[in-house]
C-alpha positions as CSV (number, residue, x, y, z in Angstrom):
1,X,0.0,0.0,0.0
2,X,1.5,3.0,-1.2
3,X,1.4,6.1,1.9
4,X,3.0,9.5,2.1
5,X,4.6,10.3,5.6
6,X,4.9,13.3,6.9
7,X,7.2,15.0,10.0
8,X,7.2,18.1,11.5
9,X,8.1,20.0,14.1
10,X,11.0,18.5,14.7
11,X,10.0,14.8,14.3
12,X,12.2,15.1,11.0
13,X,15.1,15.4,13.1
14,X,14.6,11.7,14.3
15,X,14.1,10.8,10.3
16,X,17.6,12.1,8.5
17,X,16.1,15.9,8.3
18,X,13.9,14.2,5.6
19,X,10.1,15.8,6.0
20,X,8.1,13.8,3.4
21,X,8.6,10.3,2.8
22,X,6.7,8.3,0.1
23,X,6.5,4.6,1.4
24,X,4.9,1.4,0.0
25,X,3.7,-0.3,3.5
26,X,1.9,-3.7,3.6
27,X,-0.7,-4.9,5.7
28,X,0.7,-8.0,8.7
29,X,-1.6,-10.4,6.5
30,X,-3.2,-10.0,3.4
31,X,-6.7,-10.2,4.2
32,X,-6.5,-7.1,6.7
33,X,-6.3,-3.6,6.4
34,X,-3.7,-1.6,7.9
35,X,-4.0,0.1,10.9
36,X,-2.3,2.8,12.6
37,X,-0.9,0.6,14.9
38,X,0.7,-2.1,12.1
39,X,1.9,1.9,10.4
40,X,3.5,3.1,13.4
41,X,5.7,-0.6,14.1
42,X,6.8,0.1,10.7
43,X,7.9,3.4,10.9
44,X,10.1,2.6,14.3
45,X,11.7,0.2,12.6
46,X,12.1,1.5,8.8
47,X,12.1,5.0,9.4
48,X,13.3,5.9,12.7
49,X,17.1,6.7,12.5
50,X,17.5,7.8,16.0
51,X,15.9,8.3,20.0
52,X,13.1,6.6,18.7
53,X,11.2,7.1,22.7
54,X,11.4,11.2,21.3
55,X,8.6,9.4,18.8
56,X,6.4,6.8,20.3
57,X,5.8,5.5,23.9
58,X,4.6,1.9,24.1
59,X,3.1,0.7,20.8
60,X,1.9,4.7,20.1
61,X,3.3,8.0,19.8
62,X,3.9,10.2,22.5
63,X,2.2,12.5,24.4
64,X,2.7,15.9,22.2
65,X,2.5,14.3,18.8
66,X,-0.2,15.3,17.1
67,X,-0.9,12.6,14.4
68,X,-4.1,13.4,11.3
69,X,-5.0,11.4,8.4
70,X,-5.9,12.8,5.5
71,X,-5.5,16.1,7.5
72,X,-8.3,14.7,9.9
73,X,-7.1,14.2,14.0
74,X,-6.7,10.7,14.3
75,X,-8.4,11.1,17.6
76,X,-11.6,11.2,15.5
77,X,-10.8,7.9,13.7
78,X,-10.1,5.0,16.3
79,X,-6.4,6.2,17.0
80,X,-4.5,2.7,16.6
81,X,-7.8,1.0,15.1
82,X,-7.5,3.6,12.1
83,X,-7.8,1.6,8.9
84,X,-5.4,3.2,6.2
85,X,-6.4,3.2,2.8
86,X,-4.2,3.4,-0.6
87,X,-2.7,6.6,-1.0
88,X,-3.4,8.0,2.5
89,X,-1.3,11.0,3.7
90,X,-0.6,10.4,7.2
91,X,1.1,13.6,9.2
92,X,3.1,13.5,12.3
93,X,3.7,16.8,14.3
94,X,5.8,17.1,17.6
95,X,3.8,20.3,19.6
96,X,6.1,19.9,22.4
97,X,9.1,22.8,21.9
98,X,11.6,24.0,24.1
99,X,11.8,27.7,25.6
């Protein structure tokens, strides 16, 4: 499934400075969809270059990373349970900054 990452706010740090990433991502077993969840597993171990806990606590992202899919809150959507479809933009933005 082809999906275009993207980081901000300094998440792009943790990615080799690189903000947009176009990634072909496939579903655990063919008869499900992708979640969020199966996205995110992928990302900490494909994308993720370095202090991976600066993206994700547990099997989600931290507190402070505000995550929308198709530029809607994933909050809205099921979180983890989000089902991702083909060509899906998924955005992740870190709001916590330093001061």
């Amino acid at each position: 499934m082809q999906l275009t990452l993207e980081f901000g706010g300094g998440l792009e740090l943790l990615c080799d400075s690189v903000k947009i990433h176009n990634v072909s991502v496939d579903p655990q077993s063919k008869d499900e969809k992708l979640t969020m969840k199966d996205l995110l597993a992928w990302v900490r171990t494909n994308l993720i270059k370095e202090r991976p806990e600066m993206f994700m606590k547990g099997d989600s992202v931290r507190p402070g990373v505000l995550v929308l899919v198709n530029d809607c809150d994933w909050e809205l959507s099921g979180q983890l349970d989000t089902s991702l479809e083909e060509k899906d933009v998924v955005v992740f933005i870190s709001t916590l900054h330093g001061g």
